[in-house]
C-alpha positions in Angstrom: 2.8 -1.2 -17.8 -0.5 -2.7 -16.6 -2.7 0.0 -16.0 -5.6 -2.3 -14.1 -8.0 0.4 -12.7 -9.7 -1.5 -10.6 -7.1 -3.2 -8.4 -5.1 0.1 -8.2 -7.8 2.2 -7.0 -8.2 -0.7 -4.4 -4.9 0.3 -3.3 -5.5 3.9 -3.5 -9.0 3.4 -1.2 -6.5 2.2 1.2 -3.9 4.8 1.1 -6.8 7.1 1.7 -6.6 7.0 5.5 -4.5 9.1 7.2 -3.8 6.5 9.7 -2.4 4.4 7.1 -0.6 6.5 5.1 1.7 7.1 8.9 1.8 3.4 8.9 3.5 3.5 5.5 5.4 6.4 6.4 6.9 4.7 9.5 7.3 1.1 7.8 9.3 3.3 5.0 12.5 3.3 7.7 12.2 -0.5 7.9 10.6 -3.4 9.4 8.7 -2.9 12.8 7.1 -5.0 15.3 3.0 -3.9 16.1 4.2 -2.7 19.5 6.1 -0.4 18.2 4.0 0.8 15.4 0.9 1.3 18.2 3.0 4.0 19.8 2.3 6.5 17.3 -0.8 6.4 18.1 -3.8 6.5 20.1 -5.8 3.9 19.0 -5.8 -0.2 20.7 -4.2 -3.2 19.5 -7.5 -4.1 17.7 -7.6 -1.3 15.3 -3.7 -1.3 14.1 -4.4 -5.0 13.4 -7.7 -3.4 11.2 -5.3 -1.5 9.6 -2.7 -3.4 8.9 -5.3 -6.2 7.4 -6.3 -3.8 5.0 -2.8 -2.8 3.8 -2.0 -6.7 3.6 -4.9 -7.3 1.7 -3.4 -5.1 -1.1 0.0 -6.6 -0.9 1.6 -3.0 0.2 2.8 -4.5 3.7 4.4 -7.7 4.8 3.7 -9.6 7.8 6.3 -12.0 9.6 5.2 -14.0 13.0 7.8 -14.7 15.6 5.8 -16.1 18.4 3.9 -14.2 19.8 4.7 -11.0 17.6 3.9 -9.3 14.5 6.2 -7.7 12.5 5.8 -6.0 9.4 7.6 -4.5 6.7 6.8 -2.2 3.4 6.3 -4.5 -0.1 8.8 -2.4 -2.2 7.9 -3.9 -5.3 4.0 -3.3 -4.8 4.5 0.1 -3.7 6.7 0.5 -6.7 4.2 -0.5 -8.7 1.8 2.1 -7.5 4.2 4.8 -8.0 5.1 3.9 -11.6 0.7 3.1 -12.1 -0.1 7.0 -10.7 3.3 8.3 -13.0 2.1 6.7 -15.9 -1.5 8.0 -15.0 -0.6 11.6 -14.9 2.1 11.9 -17.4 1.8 11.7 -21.3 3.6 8.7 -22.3 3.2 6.0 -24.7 1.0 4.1 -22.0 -1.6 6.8 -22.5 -4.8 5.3 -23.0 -5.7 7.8 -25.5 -3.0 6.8 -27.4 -4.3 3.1 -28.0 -7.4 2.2 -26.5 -6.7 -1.8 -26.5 -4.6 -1.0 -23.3 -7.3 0.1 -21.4 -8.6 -2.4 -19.0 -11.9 -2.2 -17.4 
């Protein structure tokens, strides 16, 4: 398991906005165009497409263009990752940096 602090916490800096976290929550039932992502909430076009930027740039969410539209969809294997990086974290395993120091990145 690559525990790589930096570009997890990256991810995590990310996750901590409630705003995203919905988006995550809502892309976790499948892909959705930005219109219909928008309607859960009340901000403008301008800041979804912040957010969504921001959850691109750490590979959790997908973006497809069809003309005119965005739509986007959840990057399993990323979020997988994270899951398995914050498991392996919190849980004494073989992994455990105390356990061998050479698999600690900084």
């Amino acid at each position: 398991m690559n525990m790589n602090y930096d570009d997890n916490a990256k991810v995590i800096k990310a996750l901590s906005d409630p705003n995203r976290l919905k988006i995550i929550d809502i892309l976790s039932c499948g892909e959705r165009c930005a219109c219909d992502i928008l309607e859960y909430f009340d901000f403008s076009q301008p800041t979804l497409s912040h957010h969504m930027k921001v959850l691109m740039d750490c590979d959790l969410v997908n973006c497809k263009k069809e003309g005119l539209w965005s739509h986007y969809s959840l990057n399993s294997i990323n979020c997988n990752r994270l899951i398995l990086f914050l498991m392996n974290l919190v849980t004494d395993t073989q992994e455990c940096i105390c356990k061998d120091k050479s698999k600690c990145e900084y």
